[in-house]
Backbone bond lengths (Angstrom), bond angles and torsions (degrees), N, CA, C in turn:
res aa  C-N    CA-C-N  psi(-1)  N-CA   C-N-CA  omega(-1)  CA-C   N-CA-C  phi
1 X - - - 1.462 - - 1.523 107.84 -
2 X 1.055 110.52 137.97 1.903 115.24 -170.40 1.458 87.76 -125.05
3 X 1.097 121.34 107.64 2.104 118.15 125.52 0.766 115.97 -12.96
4 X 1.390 124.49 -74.82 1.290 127.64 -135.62 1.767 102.76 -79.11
5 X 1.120 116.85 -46.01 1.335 130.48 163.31 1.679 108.97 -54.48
6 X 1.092 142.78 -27.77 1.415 145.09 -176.54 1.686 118.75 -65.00
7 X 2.401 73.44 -59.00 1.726 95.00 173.61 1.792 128.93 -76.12
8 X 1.497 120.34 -30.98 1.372 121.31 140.03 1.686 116.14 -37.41
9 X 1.247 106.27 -98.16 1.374 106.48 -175.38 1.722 116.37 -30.34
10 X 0.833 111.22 -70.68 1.993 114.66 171.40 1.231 117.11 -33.17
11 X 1.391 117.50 -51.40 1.562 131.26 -175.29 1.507 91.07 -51.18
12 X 1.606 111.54 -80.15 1.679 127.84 173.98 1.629 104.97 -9.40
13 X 1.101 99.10 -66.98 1.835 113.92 -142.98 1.861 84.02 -77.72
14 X 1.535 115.54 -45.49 1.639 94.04 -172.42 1.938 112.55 -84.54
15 X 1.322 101.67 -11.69 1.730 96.55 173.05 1.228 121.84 -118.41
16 X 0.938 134.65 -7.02 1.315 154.82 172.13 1.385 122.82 104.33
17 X 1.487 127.16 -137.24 1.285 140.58 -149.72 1.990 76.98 -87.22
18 X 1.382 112.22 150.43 1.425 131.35 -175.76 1.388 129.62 -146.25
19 X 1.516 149.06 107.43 1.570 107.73 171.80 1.891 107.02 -78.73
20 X 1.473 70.64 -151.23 2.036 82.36 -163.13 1.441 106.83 -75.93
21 X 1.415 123.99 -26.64 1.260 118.26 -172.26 1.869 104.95 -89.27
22 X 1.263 136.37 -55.09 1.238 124.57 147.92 2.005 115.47 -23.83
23 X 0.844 112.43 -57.68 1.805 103.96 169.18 1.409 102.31 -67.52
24 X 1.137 145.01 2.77 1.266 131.86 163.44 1.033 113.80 -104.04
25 X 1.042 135.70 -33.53 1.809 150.48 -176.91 2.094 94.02 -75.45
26 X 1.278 107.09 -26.76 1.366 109.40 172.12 1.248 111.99 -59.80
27 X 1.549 94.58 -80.21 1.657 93.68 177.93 1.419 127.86 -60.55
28 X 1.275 132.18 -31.18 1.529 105.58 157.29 1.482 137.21 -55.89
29 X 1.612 118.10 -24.44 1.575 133.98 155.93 0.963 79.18 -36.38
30 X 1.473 116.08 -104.12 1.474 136.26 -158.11 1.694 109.10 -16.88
31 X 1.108 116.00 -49.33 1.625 130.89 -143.40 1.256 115.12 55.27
32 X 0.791 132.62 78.23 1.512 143.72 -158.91 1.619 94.29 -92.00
33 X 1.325 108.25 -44.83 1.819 112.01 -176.03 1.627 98.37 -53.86
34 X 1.215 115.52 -51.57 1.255 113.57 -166.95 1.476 121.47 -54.17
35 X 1.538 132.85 -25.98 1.288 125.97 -169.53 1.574 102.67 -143.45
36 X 1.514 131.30 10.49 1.379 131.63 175.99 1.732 100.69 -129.48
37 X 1.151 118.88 162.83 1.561 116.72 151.09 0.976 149.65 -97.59
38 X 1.681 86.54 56.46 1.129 118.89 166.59 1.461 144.62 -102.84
39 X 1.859 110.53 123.89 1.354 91.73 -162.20 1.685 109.57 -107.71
40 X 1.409 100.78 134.42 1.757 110.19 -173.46 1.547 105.07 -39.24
41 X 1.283 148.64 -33.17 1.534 146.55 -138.00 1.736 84.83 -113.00
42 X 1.158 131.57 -10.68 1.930 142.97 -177.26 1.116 99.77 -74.44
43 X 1.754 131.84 -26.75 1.022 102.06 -154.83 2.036 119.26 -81.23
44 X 1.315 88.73 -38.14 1.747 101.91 -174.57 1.797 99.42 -48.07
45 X 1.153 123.71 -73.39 1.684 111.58 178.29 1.331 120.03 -55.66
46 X 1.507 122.29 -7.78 1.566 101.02 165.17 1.045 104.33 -88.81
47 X 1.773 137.86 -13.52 1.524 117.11 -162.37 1.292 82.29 -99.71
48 X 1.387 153.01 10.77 1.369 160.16 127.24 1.801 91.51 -35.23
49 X 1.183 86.37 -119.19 1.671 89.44 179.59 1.631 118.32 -11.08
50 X 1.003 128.15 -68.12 1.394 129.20 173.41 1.808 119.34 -43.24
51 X 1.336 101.94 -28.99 1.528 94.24 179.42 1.729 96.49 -90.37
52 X 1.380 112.04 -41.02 1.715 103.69 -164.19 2.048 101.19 -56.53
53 X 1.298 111.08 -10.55 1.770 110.93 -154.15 1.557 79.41 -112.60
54 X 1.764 150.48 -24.38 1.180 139.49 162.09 1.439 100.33 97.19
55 X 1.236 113.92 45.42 1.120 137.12 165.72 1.541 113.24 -76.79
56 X 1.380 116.24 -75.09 1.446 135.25 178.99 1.832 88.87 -115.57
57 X 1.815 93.29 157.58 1.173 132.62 -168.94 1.253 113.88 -125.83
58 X 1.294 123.09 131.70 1.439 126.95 150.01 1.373 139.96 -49.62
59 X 1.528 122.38 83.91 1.432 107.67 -156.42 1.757 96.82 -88.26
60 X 1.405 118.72 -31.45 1.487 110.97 170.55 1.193 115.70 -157.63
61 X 1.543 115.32 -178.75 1.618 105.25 165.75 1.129 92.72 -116.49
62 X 1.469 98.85 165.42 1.685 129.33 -179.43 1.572 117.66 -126.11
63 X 1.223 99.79 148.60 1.701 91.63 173.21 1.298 104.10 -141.32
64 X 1.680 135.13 142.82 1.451 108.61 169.88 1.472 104.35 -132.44
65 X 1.163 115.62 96.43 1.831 119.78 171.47 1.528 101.89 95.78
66 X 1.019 119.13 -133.60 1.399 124.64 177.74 1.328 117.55 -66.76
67 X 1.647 129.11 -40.23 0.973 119.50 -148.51 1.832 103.67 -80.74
68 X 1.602 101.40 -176.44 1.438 103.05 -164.93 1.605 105.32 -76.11
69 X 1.372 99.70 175.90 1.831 98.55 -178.94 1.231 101.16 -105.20
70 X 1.792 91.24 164.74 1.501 110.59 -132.83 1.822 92.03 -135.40
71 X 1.567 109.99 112.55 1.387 100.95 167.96 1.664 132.30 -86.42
72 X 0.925 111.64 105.87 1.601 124.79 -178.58 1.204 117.87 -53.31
73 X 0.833 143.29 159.78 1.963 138.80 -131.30 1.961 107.52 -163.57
74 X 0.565 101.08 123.90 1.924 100.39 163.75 1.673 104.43 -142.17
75 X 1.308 110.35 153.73 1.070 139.89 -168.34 2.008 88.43 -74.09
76 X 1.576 114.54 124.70 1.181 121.87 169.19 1.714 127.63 -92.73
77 X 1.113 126.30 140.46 1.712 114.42 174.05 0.834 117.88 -18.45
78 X 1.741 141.18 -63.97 1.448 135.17 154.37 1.375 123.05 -16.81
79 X 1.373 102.32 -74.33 1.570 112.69 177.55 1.357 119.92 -49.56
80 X 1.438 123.44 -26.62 1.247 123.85 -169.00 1.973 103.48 -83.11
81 X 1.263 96.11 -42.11 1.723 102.43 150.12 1.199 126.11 -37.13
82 X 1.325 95.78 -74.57 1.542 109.73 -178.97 1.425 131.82 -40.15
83 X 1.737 105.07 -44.16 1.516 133.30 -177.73 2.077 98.49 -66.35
84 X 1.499 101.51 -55.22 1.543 99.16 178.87 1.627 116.86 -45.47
85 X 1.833 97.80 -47.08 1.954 85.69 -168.00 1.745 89.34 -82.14
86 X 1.174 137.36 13.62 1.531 122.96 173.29 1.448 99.20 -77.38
87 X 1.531 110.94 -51.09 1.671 123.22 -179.11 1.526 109.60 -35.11
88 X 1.448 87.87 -70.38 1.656 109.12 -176.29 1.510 98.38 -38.27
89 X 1.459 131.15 -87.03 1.299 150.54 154.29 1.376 127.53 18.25
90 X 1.857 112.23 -62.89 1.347 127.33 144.30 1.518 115.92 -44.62
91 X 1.044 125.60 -84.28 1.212 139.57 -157.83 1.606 107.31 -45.45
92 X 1.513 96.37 -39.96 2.192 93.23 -171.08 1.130 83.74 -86.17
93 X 1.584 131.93 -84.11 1.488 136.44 -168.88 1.471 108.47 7.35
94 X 1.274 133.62 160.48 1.384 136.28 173.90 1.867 93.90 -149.02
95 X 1.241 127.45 130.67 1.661 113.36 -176.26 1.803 96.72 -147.75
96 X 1.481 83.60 89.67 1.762 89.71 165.51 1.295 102.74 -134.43
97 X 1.467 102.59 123.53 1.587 124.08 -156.62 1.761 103.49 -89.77
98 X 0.968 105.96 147.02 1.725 115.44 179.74 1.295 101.16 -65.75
99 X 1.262 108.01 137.33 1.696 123.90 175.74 1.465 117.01 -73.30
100 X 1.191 158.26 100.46 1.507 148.30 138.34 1.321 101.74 34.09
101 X 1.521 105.50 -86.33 1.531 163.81 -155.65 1.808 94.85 -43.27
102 X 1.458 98.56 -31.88 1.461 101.63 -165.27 1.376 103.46 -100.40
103 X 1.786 127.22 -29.49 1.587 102.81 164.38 1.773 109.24 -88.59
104 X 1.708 127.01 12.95 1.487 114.50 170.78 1.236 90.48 -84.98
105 X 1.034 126.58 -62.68 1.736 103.46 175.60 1.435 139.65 -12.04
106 X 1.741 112.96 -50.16 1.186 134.49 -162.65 1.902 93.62 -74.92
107 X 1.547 105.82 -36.69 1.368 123.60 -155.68 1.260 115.22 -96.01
108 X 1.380 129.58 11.81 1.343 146.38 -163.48 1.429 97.39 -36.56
109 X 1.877 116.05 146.56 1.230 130.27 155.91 1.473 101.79 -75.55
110 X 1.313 126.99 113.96 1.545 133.91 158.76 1.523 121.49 -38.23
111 X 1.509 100.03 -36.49 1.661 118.79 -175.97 1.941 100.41 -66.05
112 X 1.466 103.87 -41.62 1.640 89.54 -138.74 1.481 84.66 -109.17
113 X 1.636 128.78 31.08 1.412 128.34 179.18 1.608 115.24 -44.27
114 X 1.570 112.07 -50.74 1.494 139.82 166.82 1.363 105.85 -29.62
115 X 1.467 126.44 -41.96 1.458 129.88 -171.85 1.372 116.58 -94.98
116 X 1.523 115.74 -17.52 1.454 115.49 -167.24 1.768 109.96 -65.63
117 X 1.474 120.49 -39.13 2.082 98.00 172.76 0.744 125.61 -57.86
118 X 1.892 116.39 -23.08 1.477 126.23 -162.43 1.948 96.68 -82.55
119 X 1.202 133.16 -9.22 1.380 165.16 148.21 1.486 109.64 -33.18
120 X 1.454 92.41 -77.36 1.372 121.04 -149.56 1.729 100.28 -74.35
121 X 1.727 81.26 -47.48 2.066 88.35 168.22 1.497 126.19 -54.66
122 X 1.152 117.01 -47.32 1.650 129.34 149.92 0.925 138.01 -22.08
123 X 1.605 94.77 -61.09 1.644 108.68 174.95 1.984 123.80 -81.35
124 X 1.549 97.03 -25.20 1.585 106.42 161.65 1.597 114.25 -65.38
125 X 1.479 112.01 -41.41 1.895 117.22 178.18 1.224 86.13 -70.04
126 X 1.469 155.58 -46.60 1.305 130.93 -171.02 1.194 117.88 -47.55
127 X 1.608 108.79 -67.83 1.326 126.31 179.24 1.738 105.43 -29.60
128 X 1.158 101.20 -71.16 1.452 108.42 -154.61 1.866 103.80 -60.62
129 X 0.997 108.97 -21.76 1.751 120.28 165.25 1.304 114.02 -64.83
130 X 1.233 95.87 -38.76 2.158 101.07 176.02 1.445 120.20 -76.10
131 X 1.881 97.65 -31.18 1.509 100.64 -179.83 1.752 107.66 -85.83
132 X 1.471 124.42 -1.30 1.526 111.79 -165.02 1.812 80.50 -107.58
133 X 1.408 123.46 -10.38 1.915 120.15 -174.73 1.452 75.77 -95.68
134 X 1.388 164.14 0.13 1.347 150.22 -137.36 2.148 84.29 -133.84
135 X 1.307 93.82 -57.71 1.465 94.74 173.90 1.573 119.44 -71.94
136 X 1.233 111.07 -0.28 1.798 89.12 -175.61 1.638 91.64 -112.42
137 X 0.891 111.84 -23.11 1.800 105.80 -178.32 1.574 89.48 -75.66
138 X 1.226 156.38 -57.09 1.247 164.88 -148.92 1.938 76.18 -65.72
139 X 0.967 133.75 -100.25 1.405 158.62 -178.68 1.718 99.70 -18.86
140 X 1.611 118.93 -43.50 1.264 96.09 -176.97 1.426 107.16 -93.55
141 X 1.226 127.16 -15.83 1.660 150.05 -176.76 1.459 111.27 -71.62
142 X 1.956 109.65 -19.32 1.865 87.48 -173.60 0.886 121.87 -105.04
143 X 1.757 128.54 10.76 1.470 123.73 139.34 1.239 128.61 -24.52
144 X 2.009 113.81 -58.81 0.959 108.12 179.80 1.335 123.64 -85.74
145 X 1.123 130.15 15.49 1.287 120.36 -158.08 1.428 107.14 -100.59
146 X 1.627 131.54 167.78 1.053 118.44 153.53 1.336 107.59 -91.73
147 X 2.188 110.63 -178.70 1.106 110.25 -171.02 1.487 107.37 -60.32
148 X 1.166 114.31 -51.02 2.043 111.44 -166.02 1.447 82.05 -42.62
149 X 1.439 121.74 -92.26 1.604 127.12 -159.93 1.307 113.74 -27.81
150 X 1.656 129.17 -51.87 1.905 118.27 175.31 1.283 109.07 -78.52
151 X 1.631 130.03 33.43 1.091 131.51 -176.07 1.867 95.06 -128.97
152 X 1.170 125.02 -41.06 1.133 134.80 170.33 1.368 119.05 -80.71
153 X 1.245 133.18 -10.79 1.123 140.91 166.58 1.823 119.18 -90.90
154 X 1.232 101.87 -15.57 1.589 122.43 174.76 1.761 88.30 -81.52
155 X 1.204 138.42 -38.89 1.474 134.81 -165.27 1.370 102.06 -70.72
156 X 1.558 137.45 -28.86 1.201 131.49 -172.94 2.041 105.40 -65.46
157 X 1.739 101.42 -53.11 1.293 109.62 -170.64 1.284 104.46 -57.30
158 X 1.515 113.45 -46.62 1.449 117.26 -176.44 1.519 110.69 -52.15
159 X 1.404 123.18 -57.06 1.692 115.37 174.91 1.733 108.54 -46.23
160 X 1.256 111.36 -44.30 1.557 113.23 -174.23 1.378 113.89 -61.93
161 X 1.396 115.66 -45.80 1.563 108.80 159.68 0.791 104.92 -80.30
162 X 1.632 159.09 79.74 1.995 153.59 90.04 0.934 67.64 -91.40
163 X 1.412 156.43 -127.87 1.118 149.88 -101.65 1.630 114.30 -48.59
164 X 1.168 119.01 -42.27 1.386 119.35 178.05 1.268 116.85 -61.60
165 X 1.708 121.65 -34.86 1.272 158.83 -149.26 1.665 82.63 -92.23
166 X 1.305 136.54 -80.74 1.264 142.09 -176.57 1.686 107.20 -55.59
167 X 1.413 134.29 -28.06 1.028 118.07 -154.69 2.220 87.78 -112.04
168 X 1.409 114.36 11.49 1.516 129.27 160.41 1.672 84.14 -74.01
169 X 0.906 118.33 -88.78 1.252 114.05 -175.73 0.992 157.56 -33.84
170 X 1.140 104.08 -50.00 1.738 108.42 139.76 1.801 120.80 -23.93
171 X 1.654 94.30 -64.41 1.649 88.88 173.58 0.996 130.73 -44.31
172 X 1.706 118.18 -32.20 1.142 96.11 172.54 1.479 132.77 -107.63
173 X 1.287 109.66 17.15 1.790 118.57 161.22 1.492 105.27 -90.23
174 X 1.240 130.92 -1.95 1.065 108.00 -151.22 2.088 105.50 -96.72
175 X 1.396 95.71 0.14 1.616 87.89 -179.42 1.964 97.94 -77.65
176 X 1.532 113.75 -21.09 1.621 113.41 170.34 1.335 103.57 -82.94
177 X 1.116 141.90 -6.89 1.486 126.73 158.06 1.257 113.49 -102.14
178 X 1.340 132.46 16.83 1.296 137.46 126.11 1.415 124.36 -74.93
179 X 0.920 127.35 -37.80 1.717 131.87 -167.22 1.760 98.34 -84.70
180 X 1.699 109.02 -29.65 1.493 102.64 171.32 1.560 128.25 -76.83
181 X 1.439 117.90 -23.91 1.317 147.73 158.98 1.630 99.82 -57.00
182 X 1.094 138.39 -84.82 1.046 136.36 152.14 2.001 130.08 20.28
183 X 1.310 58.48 -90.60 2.111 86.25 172.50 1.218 103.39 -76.75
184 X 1.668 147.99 -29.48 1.043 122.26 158.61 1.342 117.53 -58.33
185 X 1.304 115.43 -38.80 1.950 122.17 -178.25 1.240 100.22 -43.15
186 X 1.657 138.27 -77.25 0.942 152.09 110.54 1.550 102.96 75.77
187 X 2.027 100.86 -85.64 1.145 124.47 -176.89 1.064 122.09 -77.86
């Protein structure tokens, strides 16, 4: 599943014909960086890619004053395909990626058991640093947003708190996943 391909194509199909720098001036309105993974500077080589694969079309060029000319873009029959199974695609897809964090666990240094809350404490103050930078961009961002978008952007904080929520917990199993580390050394 590509963003970046979702948010091109979509942009296209709901405003019409576009060049690359108008789709970029979009998605930063939008803030698109802020709540997709999507990065604003992505867009010019995907609508690259998208025209070489006949996705989007050249309906003209433009020029305005000095600056260089500018090829204007619309979403093609393909693309308009393409954009639907992207829809489809998003929507079923589910993409929560395996943590590191979760096979170092499995893999504990035996030596440095002594250090692992002082770890765990770290990594919970992280979290909660990501979720209060997670809440203030959310907070200065939902002026502009629409409802779907300050509704999908609430889903990032929300994963960040389970995670905080799960990683409370941890603390407190974790003096028995020391004592089991332990006694395996042990053996």
């Amino acid at each position: 599943m590509s963003s970046i391909r979702l948010f091109i194509l979509g942009s296209l199909a709901e405003r019409g014909p576009l060049h690359g720098h108008q789709l970029r001036l979009l998605a930063e309105q939008e803030h698109v960086h802020l709540w997709t993974d999507i990065s604003v500077g992505a867009v010019y080589g995907a609508m690259k890619r998208l025209a070489a694969e006949g996705l989007i079309d050249v309906v003209r060029v433009e020029r305005e004053g000095n600056y260089p000319e500018r090829q204007v873009y619309e979403v093609s029959p393909t693309g308009r395909q393409a954009l639907s199974a992207l829809r489809l695609d998003g929507l079923r897809t589910i993409v929560i990626k395996p943590d590191p964090f979760d096979l170092a666990m499995t893999r504990l240094d035996p030596d440095r058991l002594a250090e692992l809350p002082l770890m765990i404490d770290a990594r919970v103050l992280a979290l909660r640093a990501m979720l209060a930078d997670a809440e203030a961009i959310m907070a200065s961002a939902l002026p502009y947003l629409t409802a779907s978008e300050r509704f999908v952007m609430r889903h990032k904080a929300d994963r960040i708190r389970a995670e905080i929520t799960w990683h409370d917990h941890l603390v407190t199993v974790l003096p028995e996943i020391i004592a089991d580390e332990h006694a395996r050394k042990d053996h």
